[in-house]
C-alpha positions in Angstrom: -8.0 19.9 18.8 -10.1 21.9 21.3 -8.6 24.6 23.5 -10.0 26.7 25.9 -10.3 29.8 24.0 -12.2 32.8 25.3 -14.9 31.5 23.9 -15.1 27.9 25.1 -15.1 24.6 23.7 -19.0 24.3 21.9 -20.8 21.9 24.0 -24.2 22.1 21.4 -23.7 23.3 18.0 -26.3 24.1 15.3 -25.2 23.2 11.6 -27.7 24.7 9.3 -28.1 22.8 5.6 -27.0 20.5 7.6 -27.8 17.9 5.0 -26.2 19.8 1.9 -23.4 18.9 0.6 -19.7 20.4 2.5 -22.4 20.8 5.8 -23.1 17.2 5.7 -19.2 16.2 5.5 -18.4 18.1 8.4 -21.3 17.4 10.1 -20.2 13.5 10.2 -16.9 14.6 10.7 -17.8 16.5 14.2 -20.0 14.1 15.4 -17.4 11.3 14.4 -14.7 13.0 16.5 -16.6 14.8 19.4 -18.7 12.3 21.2 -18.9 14.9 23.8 -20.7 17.5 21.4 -24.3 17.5 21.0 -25.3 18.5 17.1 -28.9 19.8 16.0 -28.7 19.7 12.5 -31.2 21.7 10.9 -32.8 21.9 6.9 -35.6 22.2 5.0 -34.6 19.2 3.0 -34.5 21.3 -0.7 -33.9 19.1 -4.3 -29.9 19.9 -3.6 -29.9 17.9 0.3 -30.7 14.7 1.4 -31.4 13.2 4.7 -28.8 10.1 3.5 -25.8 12.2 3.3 -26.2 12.4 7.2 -26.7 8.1 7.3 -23.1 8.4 9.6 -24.9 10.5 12.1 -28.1 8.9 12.6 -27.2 6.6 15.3 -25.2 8.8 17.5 -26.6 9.6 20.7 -25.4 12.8 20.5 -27.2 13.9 17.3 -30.9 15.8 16.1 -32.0 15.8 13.0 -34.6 18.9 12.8 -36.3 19.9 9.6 -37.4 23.3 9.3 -36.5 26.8 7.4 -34.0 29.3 8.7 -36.3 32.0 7.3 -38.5 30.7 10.3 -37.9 33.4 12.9 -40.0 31.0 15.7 -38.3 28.0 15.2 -34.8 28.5 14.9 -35.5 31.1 18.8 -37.3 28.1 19.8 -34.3 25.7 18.6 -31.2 27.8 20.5 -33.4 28.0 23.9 -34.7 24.7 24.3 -31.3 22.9 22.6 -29.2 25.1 24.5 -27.6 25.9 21.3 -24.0 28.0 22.8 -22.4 27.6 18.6 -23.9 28.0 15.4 -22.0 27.2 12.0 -24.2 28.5 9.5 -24.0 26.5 5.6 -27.7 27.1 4.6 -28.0 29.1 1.8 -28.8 29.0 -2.4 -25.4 28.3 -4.1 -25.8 27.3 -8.0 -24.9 30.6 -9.9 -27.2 29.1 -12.5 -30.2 28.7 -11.1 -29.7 32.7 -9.4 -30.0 34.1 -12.9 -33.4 32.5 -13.4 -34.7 33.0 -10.1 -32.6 35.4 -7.9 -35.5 36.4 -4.9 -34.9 32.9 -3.7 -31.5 33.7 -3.3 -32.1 37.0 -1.6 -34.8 34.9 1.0 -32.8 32.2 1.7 -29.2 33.7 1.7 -29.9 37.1 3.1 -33.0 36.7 5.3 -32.5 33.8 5.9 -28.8 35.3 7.7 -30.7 37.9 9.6 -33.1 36.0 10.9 -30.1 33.9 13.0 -28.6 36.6 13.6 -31.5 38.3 15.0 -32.5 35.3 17.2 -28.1 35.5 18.5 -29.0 39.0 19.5 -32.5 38.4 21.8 -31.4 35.0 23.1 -27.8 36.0 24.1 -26.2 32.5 24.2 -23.9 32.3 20.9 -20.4 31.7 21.8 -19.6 31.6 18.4 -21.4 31.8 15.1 -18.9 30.9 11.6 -21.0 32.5 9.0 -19.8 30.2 5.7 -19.2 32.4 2.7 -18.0 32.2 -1.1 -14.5 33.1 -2.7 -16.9 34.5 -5.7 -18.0 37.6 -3.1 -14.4 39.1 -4.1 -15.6 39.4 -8.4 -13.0 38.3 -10.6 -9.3 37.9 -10.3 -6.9 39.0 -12.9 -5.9 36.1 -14.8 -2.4 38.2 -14.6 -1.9 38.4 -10.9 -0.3 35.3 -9.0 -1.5 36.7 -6.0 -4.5 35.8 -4.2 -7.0 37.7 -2.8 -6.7 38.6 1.1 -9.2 38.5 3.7 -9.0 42.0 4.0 -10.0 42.6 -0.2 -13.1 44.3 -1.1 -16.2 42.6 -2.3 -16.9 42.7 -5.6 -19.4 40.4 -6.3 -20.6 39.9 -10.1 -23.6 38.2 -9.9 -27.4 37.1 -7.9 -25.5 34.6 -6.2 -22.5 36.0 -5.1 -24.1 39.0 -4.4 -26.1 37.7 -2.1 -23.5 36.1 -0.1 -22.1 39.0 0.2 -25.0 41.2 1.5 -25.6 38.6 4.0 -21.9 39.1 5.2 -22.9 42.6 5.7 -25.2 41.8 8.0 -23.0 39.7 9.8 -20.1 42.5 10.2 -23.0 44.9 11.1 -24.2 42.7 13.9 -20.5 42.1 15.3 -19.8 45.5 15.6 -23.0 46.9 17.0 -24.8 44.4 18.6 -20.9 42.4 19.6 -22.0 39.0 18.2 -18.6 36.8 17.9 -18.5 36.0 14.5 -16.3 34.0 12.4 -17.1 34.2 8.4 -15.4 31.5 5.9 -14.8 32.4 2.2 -13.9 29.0 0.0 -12.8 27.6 -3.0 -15.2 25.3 -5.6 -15.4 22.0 -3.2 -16.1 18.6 -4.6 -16.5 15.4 -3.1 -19.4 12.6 -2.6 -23.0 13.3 -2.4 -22.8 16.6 -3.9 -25.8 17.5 -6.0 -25.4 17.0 -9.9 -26.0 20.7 -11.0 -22.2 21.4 -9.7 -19.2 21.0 -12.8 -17.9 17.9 -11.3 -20.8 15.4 -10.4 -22.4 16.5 -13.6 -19.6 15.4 -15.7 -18.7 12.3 -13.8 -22.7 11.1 -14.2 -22.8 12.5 -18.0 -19.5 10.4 -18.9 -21.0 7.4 -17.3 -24.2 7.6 -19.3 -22.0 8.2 -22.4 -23.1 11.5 -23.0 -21.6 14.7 -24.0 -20.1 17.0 -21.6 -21.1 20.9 -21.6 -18.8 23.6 -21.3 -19.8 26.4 -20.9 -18.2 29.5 -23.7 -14.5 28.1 -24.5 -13.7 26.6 -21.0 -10.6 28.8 -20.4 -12.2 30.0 -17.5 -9.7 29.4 -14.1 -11.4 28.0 -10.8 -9.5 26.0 -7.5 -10.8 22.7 -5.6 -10.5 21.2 -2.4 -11.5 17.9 -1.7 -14.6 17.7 0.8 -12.7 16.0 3.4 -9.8 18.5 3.3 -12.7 21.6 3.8 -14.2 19.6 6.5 -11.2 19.4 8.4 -10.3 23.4 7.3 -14.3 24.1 9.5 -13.3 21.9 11.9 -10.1 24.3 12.7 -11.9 27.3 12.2 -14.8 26.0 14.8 -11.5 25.7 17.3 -9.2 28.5 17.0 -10.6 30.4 14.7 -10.5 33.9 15.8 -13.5 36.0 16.6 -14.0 38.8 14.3 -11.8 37.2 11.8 -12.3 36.1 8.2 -10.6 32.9 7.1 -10.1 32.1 3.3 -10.7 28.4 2.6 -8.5 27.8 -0.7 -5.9 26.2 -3.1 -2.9 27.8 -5.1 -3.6 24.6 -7.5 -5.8 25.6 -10.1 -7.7 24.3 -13.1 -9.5 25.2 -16.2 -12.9 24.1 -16.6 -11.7 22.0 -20.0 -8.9 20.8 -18.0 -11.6 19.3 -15.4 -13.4 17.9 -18.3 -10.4 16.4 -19.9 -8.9 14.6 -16.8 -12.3 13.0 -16.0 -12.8 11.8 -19.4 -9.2 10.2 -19.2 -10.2 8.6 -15.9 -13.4 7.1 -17.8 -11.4 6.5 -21.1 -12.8 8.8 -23.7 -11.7 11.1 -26.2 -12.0 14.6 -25.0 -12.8 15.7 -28.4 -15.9 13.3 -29.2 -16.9 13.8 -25.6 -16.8 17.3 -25.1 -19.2 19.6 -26.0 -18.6 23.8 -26.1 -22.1 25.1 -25.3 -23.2 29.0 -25.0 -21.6 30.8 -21.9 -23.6 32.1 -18.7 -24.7 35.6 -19.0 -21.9 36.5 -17.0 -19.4 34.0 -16.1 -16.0 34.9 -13.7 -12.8 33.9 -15.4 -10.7 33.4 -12.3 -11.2 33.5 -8.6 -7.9 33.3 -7.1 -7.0 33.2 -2.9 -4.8 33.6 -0.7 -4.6 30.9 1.7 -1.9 31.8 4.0 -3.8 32.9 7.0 -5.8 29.6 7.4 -2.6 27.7 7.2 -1.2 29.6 10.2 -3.8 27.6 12.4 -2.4 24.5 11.6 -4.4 23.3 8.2 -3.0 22.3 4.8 -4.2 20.7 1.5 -4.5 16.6 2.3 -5.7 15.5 -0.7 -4.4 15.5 -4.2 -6.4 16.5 -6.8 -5.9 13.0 -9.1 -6.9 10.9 -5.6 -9.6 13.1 -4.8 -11.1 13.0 -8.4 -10.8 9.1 -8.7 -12.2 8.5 -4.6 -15.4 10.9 -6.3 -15.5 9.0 -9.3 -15.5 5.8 -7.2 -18.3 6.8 -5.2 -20.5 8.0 -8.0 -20.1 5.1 -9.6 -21.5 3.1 -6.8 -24.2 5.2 -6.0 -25.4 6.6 -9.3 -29.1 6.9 -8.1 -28.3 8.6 -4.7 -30.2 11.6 -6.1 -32.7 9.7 -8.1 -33.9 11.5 -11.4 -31.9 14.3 -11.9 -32.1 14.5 -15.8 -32.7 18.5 -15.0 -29.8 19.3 -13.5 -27.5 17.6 -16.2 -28.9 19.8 -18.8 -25.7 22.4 -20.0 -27.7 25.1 -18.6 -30.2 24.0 -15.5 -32.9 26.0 -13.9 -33.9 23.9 -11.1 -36.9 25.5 -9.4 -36.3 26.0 -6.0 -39.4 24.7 -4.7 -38.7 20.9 -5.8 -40.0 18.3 -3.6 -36.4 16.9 -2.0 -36.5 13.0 -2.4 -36.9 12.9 2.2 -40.2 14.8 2.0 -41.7 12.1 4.0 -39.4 13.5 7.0 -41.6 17.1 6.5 -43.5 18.3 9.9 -45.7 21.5 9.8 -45.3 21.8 13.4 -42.8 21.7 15.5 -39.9 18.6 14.6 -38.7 15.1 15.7 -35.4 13.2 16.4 -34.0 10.9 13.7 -32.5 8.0 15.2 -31.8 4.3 13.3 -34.3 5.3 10.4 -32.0 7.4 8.5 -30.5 4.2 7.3 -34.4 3.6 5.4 -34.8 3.7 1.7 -35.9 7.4 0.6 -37.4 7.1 -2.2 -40.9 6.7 -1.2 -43.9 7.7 -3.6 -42.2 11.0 -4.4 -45.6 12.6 -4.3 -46.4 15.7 -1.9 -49.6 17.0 -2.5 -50.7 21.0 -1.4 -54.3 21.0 -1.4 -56.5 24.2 -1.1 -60.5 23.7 -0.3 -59.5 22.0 3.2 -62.6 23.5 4.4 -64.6 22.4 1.7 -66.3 18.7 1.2 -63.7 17.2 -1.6 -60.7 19.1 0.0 -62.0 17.5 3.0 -62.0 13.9 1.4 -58.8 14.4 -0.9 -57.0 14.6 2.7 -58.8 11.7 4.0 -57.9 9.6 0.5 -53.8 11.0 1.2 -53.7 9.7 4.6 -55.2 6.3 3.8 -53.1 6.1 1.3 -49.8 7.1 3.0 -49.3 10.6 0.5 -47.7 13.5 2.2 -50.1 16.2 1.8 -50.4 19.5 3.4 -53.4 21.9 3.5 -52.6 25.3 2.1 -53.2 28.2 4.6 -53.2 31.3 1.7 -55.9 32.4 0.6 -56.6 32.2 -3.7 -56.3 35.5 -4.2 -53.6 36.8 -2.4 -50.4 35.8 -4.5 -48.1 36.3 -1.9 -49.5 34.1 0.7 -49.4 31.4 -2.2 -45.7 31.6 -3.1 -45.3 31.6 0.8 -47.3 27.8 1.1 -45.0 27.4 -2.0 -42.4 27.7 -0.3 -42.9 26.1 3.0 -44.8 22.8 1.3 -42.7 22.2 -1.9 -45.1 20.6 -3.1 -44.8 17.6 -6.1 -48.5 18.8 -7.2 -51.2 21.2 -6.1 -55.3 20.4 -6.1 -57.4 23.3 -6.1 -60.7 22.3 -4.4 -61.8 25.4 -3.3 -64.3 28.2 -4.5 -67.4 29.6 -3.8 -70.4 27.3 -4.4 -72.9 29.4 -2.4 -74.5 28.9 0.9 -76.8 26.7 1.2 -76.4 26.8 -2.5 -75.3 28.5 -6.0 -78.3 31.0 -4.8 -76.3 33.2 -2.5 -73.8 34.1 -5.4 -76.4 36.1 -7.1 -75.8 38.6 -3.9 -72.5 38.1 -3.6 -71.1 38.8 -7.1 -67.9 40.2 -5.8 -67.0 37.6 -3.2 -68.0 34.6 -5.5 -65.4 36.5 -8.8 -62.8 36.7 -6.3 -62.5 33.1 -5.7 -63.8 31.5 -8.7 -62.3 33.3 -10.9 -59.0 36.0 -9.5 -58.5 33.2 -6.9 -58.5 30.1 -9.4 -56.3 32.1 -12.0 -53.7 33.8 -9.5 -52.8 29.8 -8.4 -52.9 28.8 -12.0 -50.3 31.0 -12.4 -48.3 30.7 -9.7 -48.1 26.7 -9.9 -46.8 27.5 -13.8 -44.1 30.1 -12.7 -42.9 26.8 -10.3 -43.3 23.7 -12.8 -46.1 22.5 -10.8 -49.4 20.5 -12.0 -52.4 22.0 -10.6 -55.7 19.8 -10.4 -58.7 21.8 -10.4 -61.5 20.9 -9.6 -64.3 22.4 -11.5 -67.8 21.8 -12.4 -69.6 20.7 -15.5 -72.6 22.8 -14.4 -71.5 24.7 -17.6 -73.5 23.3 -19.9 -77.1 22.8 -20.5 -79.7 20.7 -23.0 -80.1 22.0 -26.6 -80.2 21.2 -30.2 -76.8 19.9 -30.6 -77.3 18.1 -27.3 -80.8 16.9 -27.1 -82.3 15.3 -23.7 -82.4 11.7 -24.1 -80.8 11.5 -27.1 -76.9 10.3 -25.9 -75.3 12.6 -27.1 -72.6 14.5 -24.6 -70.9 17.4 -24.5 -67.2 16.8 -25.3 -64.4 18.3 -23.5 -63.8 21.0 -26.4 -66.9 22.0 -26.3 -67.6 25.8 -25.3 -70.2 26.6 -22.4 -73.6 27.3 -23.3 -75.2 27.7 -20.2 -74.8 30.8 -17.8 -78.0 31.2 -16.0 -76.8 31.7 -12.6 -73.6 34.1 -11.8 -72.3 30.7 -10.0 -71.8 28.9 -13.7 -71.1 32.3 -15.5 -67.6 32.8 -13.0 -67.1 29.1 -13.8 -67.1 29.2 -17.5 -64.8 32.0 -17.9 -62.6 30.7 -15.2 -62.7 27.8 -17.8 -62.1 29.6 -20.8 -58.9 31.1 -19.3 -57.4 28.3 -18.0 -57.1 27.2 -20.9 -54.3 29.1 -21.5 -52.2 27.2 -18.8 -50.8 24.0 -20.0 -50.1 23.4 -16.2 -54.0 23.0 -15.2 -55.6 19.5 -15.1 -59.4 21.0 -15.6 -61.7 18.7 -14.2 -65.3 18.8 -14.4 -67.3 17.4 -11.5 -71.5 17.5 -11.6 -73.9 16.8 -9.0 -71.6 14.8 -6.2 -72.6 12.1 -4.9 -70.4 10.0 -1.9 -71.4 7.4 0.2 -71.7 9.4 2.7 -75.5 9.9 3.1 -75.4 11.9 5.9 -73.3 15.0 4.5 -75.7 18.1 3.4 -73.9 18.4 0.1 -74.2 15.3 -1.6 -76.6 15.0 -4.3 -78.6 12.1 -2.7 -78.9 13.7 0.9 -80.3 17.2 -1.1 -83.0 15.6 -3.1 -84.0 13.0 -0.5 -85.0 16.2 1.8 -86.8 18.1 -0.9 -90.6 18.3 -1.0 -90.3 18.4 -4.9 -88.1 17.4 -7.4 -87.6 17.5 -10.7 -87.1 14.4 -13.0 -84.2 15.2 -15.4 -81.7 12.4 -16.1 -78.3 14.5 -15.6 -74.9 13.3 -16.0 -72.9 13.3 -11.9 -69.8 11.8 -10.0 -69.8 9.4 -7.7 -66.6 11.0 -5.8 -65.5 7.9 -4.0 -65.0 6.0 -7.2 -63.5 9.2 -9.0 -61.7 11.1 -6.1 -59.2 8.3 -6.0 -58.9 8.9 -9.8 -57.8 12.3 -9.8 -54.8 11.5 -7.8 -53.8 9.2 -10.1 -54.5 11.9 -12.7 -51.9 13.8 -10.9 -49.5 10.9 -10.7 -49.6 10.4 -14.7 -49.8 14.2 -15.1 -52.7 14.9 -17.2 -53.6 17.8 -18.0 -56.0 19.8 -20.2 -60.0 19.3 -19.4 -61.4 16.1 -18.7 -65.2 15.6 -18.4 -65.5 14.4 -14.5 -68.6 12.4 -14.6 -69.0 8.7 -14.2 -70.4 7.2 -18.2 -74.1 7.6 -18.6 -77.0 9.9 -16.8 -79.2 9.2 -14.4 -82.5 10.9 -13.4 -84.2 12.5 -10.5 -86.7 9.6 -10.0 -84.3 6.7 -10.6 -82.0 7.9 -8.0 -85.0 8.3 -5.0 -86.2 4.8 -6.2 -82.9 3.2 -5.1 -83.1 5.0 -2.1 -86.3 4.0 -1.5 -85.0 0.3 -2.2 -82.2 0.4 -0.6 -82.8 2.8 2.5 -86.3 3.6 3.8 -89.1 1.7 2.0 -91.1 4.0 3.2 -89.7 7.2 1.4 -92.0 9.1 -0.9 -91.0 12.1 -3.3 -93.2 14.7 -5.4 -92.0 15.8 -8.8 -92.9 19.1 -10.0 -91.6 20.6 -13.7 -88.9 23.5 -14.3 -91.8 26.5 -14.0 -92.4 25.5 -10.9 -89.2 24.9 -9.6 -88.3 28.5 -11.0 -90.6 29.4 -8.7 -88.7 28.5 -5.4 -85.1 29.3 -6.9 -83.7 32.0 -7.2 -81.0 31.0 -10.5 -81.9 28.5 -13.0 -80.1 25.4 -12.4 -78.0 23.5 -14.9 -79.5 19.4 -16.8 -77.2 18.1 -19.0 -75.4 15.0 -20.4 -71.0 15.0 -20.6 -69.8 12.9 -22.6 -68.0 10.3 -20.7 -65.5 8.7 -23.7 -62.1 10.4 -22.7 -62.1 9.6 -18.8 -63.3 6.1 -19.5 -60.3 5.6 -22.4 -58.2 6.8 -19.8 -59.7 4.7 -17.3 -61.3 1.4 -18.7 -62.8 -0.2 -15.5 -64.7 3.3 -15.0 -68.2 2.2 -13.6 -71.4 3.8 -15.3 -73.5 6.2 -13.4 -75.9 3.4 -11.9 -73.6 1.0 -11.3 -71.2 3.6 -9.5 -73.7 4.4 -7.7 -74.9 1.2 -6.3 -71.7 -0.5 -5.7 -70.2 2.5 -3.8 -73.4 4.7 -2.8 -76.2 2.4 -1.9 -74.7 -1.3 -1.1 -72.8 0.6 1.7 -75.3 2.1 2.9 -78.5 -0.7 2.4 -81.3 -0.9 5.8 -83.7 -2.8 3.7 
């Protein structure tokens, strides 16, 4: 099939969403029947792609796998120098009409700067030969249900909604930048495509996976509405033309005069599966704005040599057949079979474990390797920070992808960017302002310590609910102090419902109200940590290292976490998605005086300590400090082999650790 055109037969293409669904099938195709080619296939790996649709390709010599984001102006310049990229067939973009009514500034950044950024890389690296810019038929609006002629190449763009209008600014671009910067472009518009391994949100997967669960299918208003199909293989082989005498400058419809209502799709599968399209199908409310008809003309593809292959009963039954046999290709994707899904576009994609934050890596045999993984990806703010620092530590032992975030709490837009880049399965928040050495320096730095604790804490709160993500926060229990209702030594805890009755230093008072408002979020896992203590005897912060280099101390039994008994914990928190607050403590209290004895038991039998009362500690503060019990009962119900305070503390603290 190649010629040598004025533009040359590709030696190194670039296929971006190269794992999606129609890239994926002509990526195997090219790589199948060019040997000679060499094929960097790029994507971010959203919920919609997956690393196994590209299981032909892995062992070919002639392949890369990279993952990384189009919208990543370094990386895709870095990628056409150093790959010696000469072609570019660009697939990557947002395309379920649904999810752009719900959440259509995805759509503009991955489908329209996304587009530029290529485009502006083609211009400063001047190498493209060729770039096919992949479009939609739905860029043209509706077709008159009248009219038995198509729409030509040459009509004008009406799109009709987020998604198609989208598509069709980013074809703007791409005419803009072949007629003033003379970048040889191709653009594609095509028909509704089905196939294997296309995502279940699309009409056809969803209805072939609903009938074979027994469930309803949704149509969407009266399912009169008119839309064509091409089998994937026949669109593969359509690119594959395209990519060889295609003409620069040109567009090229992708299309079918065979057309089908949507209840006529519904009934022919339910035939296929044996049920009665009347029981089975279900007439649900329409889309706010849903096409009737989007109708092409197909002639000037043909000219180059391509044609339908595939009838529509063969191609329906091969897709059926496949389904069947690989009904969990996707995994869980009871969201997108919902009549009207809005997937967030920051899902973590089942091949997560393939992520890299800098730079990427070759996939070779291991594409043929189970996916499925944990299916945990953790963003964790507070990297800095002594339990951001550990959480990390506990991810990597642990094999968890995990990534630190580099926003900072308050600035919302640095957030969704993390968002974005991580897609994150949950998000830990172990950063804020403690003070430094200690709560102290927040009396002098009001502002500083309110825009972390509190604008910070609030602005990811409400950023991870936007996206359907869990946030674990971790919080203190320095919130609270002895009183009537709570008497010292008498046993009795605060409970998690209880409001905070202590705000003696500005630290605690940013920390209750931060409190108090999260509450608000059903998304927030509150967890309240006092007094840490790790086995780590060395580190300045813990509880046992601070007191053991005091002068004085006081001798108030508190209630404190041992973190490397609870850390672990609050993963699995995560993992079973808790949520509300949860008193972080291990069960009991322990005092002052009990702890320095086991250190003096365990570590130097030599240590000696002074105690000295709260007027006197006042004294050499600067903000009263917080004493109080929790009440343990709901993280130990939750946890039953929970260790008490002392015990905790010896197994994992002071056994470790033991000189004497």
């Amino acid at each position: 099939m190649p010629s040598d055109a004025a533009s040359g037969v590709p030696k190194c293409i670039l296929l971006t969403g190269a794992a999606g669904f129609i890239a994926s099938h002509v990526t195997n195709r090219l790589i199948k029947n060019y040997p000679n080619y060499k094929i960097v296939a790029l994507d971010k790996l959203d919920y919609c792609s997956s690393l196994k649709n590209l299981n032909p390709c892995c062992s070919s010599p002639n392949f890369k796998f990279v993952k990384g984001d189009i919208a990543c102006a370094d990386l895709v310049n870095h990628l056409l120098v150093v790959e010696q990229i000469d072609t570019i067939m660009h697939f990557a973009a947002q395309t379920h009409v649904d999810n752009s009514f719900g959440n259509s500034f995805e759509f503009t950044n991955n489908n329209i700067y996304g587009t530029h950024v290529l485009l502006e890389a083609c211009k400063v690296t001047q190498r493209i030969k060729r770039f096919i810019h992949v479009s939609t038929d739905e860029v043209y609006g509706e077709t008159d249900m009248e009219t038995d002629i198509g729409n030509p190449e040459a009509s004008q763009l009406l799109p009709t909604n987020p998604y198609s209008a989208t598509k069709a600014g980013a074809e703007m671009l791409v005419m803009a930048y072949h007629r003033s910067y003379g970048l040889p472009i191709i653009t594609t518009r095509g028909n509704n495509v089905y196939g294997p391994n296309q995502y279940p949100e699309k009409l056809i997967p969803k209805f072939i996976l609903l009938a074979m669960k027994g469930e309803k299918l949704p149509i969407h208003g009266n399912g009169s509405n008119v839309r064509s199909y091409l089998y994937s293989d026949d669109v593969a082989e359509a690119f594959d033309i395209i990519l060889h005498r295609g003409v620069i400058g040109h567009v090229y419809n992708i299309g079918t005069k065979k057309e089908r209502r949507v209840l006529d799709v519904a009934e022919d599968i339910c035939k296929l599966f044996g049920l009665d399209p009347k029981q089975a199908i279900d007439f649900v409310q329409d889309r706010p704005f849903n096409d009737q008809r989007y109708f092409l003309d197909d002639q000037k593809l043909k000219k180059l040599g391509w044609d339908e292959r595939t009838p529509w009963e063969e191609g329906l039954r091969m897709t059926i057949e496949w389904y069947t046999k690989n009904s969990n290709w996707w995994g869980d994707v009871s969201a997108a079979l919902n009549p009207h899904p809005r997937i967030l576009l920051v899902n973590l994609s089942d091949d997560d474990e393939w992520f890299f934050q800098y730079g990427y890596r070759r996939l070779s045999r291991v594409c043929s390797e189970d996916y499925g993984g944990s299916g945990l990806k953790f963003l964790i703010y507070g990297k800095t920070g002594w339990i951001g620092g550990l959480l990390g530590k506990l991810c990597n032992e642990r094999g968890i992808v995990f990534e630190y975030g580099n926003g900072r709490l308050e600035d919302r837009k640095s957030l969704l960017e993390d968002i974005r880049r991580v897609k994150p399965s949950h998000v830990f928040n172990a950063a804020g302002v403690t003070g430094r050495p200690n709560v102290d320096w927040c009396e002098s730095h009001k502002v500083e310590t309110i825009r972390t604790n509190i604008v910070g804490t609030l602005t990811l709160a409400d950023i991870c609910r936007d996206q359907g993500l869990l946030m674990v926060n971790y919080a203190t229990g320095c919130i609270f102090e002895y009183d009537k209702g709570h008497p010292l030594g008498s046993g009795i805890g605060f409970k998690e419902e209880d409001k905070p009755n202590f705000i003696g230093s500005f630290y605690s008072k940013t920390k209750a109200m931060v409190e108090e408002l999260l509450r608000e979020y059903e998304n927030v896992c509150t967890l309240r940590v006092r007094m840490p203590i790790s086995s780590d005897l060395s580190n300045p912060r813990n509880f046992i290292t601070k007191i053991s280099r005091y002068n004085k101390v006081v001798n108030i039994p508190n209630s404190m976490t041992v973190l490397d008994e609870l850390l672990p914990l609050s993963i699995e928190m995560a993992k079973r998605d808790c949520r509300g607050i949860w008193n972080f403590t291990n069960p009991g209290v322990i005092s002052h005086n009990e702890i320095l004895e086991m250190y003096r038991d365990y570590i130097d039998p030599h240590f000696k300590w002074e105690n000295f009362d709260l007027e006197e500690q006042a004294k050499v503060i600067v903000a009263p400090r917080s004493n109080n019990e929790m009440d343990g009962m709901k993280l130990k119900k939750e946890f039953p082999e929970l260790l008490s305070i002392k015990d905790s503390i010896t197994k994992y603290v002071f056994e470790p650790n033991k000189k004497t």
